[in-house]
Every structure is written in C-alpha cells, then in structure tokens.
N, C-alpha and C positions, 0 to 999 in steps of 0.2 A: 619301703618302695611304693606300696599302696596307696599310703598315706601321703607320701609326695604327691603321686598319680593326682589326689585327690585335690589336694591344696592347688596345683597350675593347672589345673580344670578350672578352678573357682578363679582363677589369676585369666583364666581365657575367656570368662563369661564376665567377667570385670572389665576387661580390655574392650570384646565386642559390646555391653552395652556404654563404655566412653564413644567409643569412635561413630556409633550407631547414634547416640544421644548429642554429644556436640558437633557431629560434623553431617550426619546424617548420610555414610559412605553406603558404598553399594558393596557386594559380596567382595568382588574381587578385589576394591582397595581396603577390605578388610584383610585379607591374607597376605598384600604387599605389607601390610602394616605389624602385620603379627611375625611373619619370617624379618624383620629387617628389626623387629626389637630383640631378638635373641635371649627374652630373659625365660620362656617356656621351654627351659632344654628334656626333659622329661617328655615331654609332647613332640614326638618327631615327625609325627603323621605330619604337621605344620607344613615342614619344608617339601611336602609332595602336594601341597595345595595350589591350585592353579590362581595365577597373575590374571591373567584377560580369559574373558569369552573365546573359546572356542567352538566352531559350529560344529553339530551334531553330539556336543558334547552337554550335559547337564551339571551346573554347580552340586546338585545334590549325590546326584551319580562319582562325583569326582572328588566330592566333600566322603562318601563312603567311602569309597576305595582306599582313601587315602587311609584313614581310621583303621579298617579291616587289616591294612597290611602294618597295622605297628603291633605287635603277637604279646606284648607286657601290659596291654590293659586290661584289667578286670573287667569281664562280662558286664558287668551293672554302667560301669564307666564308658565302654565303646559303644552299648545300647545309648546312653544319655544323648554322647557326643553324637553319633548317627541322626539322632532326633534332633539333636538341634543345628544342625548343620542343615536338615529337610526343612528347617523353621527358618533359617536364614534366608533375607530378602523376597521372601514370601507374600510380605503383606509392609503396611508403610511403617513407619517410624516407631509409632504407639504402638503399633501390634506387634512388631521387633521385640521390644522394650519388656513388654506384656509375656511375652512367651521366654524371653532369657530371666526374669523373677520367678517366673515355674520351674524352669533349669537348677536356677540357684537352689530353691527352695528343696526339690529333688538332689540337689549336690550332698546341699544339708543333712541329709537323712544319710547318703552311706559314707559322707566323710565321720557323720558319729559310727555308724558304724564300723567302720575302718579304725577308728580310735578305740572303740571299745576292743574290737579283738587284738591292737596290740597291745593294751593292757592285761586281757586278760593273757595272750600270749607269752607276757614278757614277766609276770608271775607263776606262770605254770615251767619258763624257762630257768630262773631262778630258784625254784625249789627245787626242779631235778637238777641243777650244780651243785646244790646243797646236799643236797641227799648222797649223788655223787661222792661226794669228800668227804661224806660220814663216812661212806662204806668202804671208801680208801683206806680210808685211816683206821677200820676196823679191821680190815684185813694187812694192814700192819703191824697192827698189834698181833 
C-alpha cells in the first residue's frame, strides 16, 4: 500500500510538472485536471481539492487540509505533499518546474525506501511460514 502511495505521488508530480510545462495552468485548473483524470485512485485527498478561488480562502491552506484529512499516508509522504502543494503557483513556470525536480528527487529517496522495506518485509515474512510448517509438521510427528 506504501509503495503504491508512493508510485501516484510520483504519477501526480508527473502530471503537475505536464500541465505546468505545456500549458502553463494556474493552481486551480491543475486540480480540475487531476480530479477529472481519475487515474490517482490512491490519492483521495485530490477530490477535496478546490476548482476556483475562493475568497478568504488560501490554495495552500486548502491544498493542506485536504492532505491532512486522507489518514493512509505515511508521514514522509503527507509532509512532501504539504510542501509541494505550498510550492504550487507560488512563483512562474521555471520556478514551478524547479521546485517539483526536488519533489521528484525527494520522492526518490523514500520510494527506495519503501521498496527496500518491502523486501526486506516480504523475506522475514516468508521465513516465518517456513519455520511455521516446520514446526507443524514437527509436532505431527
């Protein structure tokens, strides 16, 4: 599950530096555009993300909340997304662009992580079945 987490993260900071880089979109037709592809199902914060400017309200404040309230992201992953959600439309095109290769680059680091602990997980879960059915089968005998 982590590991998915991990991969439509990297699938959403793909998505925002296309539509940033070819079309040069402002926050909010980035999140029409994210809710209406439906392919980040893992990411649910998405569909709490606001369509238009509302007054009094802040994209970053509302890019949080949104985050805060999905409870199955890893700490490492809600911080990212937090951060770069405060980096969104913040500065022009190039500074956009610039700040989601540090994202990625940061993604990098705990999707390996995230991969190494399910291998190590998925070895240590494998020996205790094994061992398991030794001692079935010893106490059968």
């Amino acid at each position: 599950r982590r590991l998915n987490l991990c991969r439509e993260t990297g699938m959403l900071l793909q998505s925002c530096d296309f539509l940033i880089r070819s079309r040069a979109d402002d926050v909010y037709a980035i999140c029409r555009d994210l809710k209406e592809s439906r392919v980040l199902t893992s990411l649910s914060f998405i569909s709490q993300l606001p369509d238009t400017f509302t007054p009094g309200h802040t994209f970053c404040d509302d890019w949080q909340g949104a985050v805060m309230q999905q409870s199955d992201l890893p700490q490492e992953l809600s911080g990212l997304l937090v951060r770069f959600g405060s980096a969104l439309g913040t500065s022009d095109v190039t500074g956009q662009l610039s700040a989601i290769a540090v994202f990625s680059e940061e993604l990098s680091h705990i999707t390996s992580e995230c991969e190494e602990d399910r291998r190590r997980l998925g070895r240590l879960y494998r020996t205790v079945g094994i061992l398991t059915g030794m001692m079935a089968g010893i106490i059968v005998i």
